[in-house]
C-alpha positions in Angstrom: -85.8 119.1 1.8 -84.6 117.3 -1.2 -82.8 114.0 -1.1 -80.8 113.8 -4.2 -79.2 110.4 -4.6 -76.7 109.9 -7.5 -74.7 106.6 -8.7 -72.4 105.2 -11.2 -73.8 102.5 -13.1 -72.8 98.8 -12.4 -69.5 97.8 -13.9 -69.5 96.9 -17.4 -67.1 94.3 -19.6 -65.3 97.5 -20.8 -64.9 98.1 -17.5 -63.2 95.1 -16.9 -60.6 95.7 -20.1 -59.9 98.7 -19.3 -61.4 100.1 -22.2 -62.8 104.0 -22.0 -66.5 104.1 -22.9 -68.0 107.4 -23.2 -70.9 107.3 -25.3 -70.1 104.2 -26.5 -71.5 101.1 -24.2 -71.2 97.7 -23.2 -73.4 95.1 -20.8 -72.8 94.6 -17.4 -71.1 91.8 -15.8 -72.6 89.9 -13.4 -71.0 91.9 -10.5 -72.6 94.8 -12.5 -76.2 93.8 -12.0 -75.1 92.4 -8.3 -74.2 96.0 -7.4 -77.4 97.0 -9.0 -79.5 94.6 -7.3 -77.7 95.6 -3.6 -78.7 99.0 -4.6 -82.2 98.1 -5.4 -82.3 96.5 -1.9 -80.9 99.4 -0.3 -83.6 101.6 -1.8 -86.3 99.6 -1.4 -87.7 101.2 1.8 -86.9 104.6 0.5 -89.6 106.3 -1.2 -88.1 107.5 -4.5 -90.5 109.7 -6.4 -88.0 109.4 -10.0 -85.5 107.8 -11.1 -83.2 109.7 -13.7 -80.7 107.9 -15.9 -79.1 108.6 -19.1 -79.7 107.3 -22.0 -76.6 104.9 -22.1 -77.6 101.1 -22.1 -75.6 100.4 -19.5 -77.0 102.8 -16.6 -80.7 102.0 -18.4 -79.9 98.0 -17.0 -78.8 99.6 -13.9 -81.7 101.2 -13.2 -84.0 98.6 -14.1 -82.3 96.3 -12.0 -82.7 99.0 -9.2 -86.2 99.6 -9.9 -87.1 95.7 -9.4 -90.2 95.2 -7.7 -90.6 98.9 -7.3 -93.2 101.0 -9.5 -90.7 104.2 -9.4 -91.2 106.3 -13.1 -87.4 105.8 -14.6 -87.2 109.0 -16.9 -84.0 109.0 -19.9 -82.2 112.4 -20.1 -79.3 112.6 -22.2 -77.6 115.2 -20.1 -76.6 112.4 -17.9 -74.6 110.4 -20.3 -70.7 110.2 -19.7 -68.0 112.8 -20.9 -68.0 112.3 -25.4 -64.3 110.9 -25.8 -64.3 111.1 -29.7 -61.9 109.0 -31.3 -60.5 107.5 -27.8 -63.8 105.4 -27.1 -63.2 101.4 -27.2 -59.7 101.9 -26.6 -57.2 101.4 -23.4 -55.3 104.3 -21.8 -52.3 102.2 -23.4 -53.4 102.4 -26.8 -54.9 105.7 -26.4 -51.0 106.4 -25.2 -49.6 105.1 -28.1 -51.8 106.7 -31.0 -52.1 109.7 -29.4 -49.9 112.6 -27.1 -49.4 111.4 -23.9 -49.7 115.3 -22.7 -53.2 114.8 -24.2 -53.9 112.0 -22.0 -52.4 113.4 -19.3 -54.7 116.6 -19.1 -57.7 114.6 -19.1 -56.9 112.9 -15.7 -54.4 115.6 -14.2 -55.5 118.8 -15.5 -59.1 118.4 -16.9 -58.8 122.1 -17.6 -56.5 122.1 -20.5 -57.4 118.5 -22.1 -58.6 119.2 -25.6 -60.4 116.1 -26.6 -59.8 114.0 -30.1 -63.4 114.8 -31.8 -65.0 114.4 -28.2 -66.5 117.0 -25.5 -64.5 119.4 -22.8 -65.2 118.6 -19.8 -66.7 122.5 -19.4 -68.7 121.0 -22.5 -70.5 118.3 -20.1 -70.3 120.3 -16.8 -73.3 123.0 -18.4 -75.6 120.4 -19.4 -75.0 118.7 -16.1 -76.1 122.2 -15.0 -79.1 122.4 -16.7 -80.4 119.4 -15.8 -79.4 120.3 -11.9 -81.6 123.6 -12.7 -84.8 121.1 -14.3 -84.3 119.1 -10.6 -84.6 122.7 -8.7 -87.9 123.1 -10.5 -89.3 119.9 -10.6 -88.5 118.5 -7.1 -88.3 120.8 -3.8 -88.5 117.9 -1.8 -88.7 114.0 -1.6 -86.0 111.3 -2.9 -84.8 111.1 -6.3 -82.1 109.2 -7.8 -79.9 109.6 -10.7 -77.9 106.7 -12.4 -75.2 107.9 -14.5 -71.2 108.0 -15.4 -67.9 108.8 -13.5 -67.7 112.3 -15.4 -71.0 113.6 -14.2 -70.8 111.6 -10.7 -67.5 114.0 -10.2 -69.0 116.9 -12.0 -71.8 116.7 -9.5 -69.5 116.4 -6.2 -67.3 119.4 -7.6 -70.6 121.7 -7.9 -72.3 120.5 -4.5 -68.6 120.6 -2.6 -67.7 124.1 -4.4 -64.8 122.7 -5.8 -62.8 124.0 -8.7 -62.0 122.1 -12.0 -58.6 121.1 -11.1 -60.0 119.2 -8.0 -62.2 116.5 -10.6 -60.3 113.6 -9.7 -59.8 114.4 -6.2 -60.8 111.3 -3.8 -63.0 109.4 -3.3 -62.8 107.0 -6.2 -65.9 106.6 -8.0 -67.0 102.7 -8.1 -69.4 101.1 -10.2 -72.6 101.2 -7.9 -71.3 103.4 -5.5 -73.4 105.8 -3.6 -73.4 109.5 -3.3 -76.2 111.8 -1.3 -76.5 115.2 -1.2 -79.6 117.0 1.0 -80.8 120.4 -0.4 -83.0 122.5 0.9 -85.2 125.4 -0.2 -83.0 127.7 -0.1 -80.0 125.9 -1.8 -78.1 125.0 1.0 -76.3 121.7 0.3 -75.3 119.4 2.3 -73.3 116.1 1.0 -73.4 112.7 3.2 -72.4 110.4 1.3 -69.5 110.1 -1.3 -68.8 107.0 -3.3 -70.3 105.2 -0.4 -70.3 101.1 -0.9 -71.8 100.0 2.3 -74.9 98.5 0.6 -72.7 95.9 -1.0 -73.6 94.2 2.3 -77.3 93.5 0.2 -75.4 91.1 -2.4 -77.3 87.9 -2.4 -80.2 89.4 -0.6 
């Protein structure tokens, strides 16, 4: 059985503005690297074999702070990073409202289907390489506990594909935190099962 473990890195100052990031970054706050650190706590009697994280600096900090104290092999694969929002990245939904067509804008979060991003990826664009990395983690692990710390795209891309959901559903509940928690168990056959789903109860760990 296969434990696969995936999270959204801590929350960043863009976070805070409001600003879309995509493959652009920006450093955690200091409740960024607290969520990190709860998580860290939270994993630290779980034996993860790897770590996986893109290859943005902000979900790198992440799983550093994670990995404290631990010896776990962090590996950077740039199928992980976020959704590539072209021209929007840096900006706020306002301004991206005001330069732009608001139907634009309002595809990406209502129906992810027909947004046609400004110089930027689909979000069938991001889903296959999410799915060929998913294919690498069928090879490479069969069993034990692996985490992956990534973006709010690929956190939802990966609860569509383990829930069998269809594109349209994307932004279907829960809300995906900074540091929240998602686990899905897969076993040799493929048969998924998910049990946790932006999960926050390790918060409880802040200031441990």
């Amino acid at each position: 059985m296969l434990s696969l473990y995936f999270t959204r890195h801590g929350e960043t100052m863009w976070n805070r503005e409001g600003r879309l990031q995509g493959w652009h970054d920006s450093p955690l706050t200091k409740e960024g690297e607290n969520i990190a650190k709860s998580l860290g706590h939270y994993f630290r009697d779980i034996p993860l074999s790897t770590i996986y994280t893109s290859t943005s600096g902000r979900t790198i900090r992440t799983a550093e702070l994670i990995n404290s104290g631990q010896n776990t092999p962090i590996v950077l694969d740039e199928r992980l990073r976020e959704i590539h929002l072209g021209e929007w990245e840096g900006k706020t939904r306002e301004e991206i409202a005001s330069a732009y067509s608001k139907e634009r804008l309002e595809a990406f979060w209502n129906n992810p289907e027909a947004y046609k991003p400004a110089g930027g990826e689909t979000f069938c664009q991001v889903e296959s390489r999410v799915n060929d990395f998913i294919s690498d983690i069928y090879r490479n692990h069969q069993n034990g506990h692996v985490l992956l710390v990534t973006h709010t795209v690929i956190v939802k891309l990966l609860l569509k594909r383990f829930k069998n959901r269809m594109l349209h559903q994307l932004w279907d509940p829960p809300f995906i935190h900074p540091g929240c928690l998602n686990l899905v168990e897969i076993d040799r056959n493929r048969q998924m099962n998910v049990l946790l789903e932006g999960d926050l109860s390790h918060e409880k760990y802040y200031g441990s």
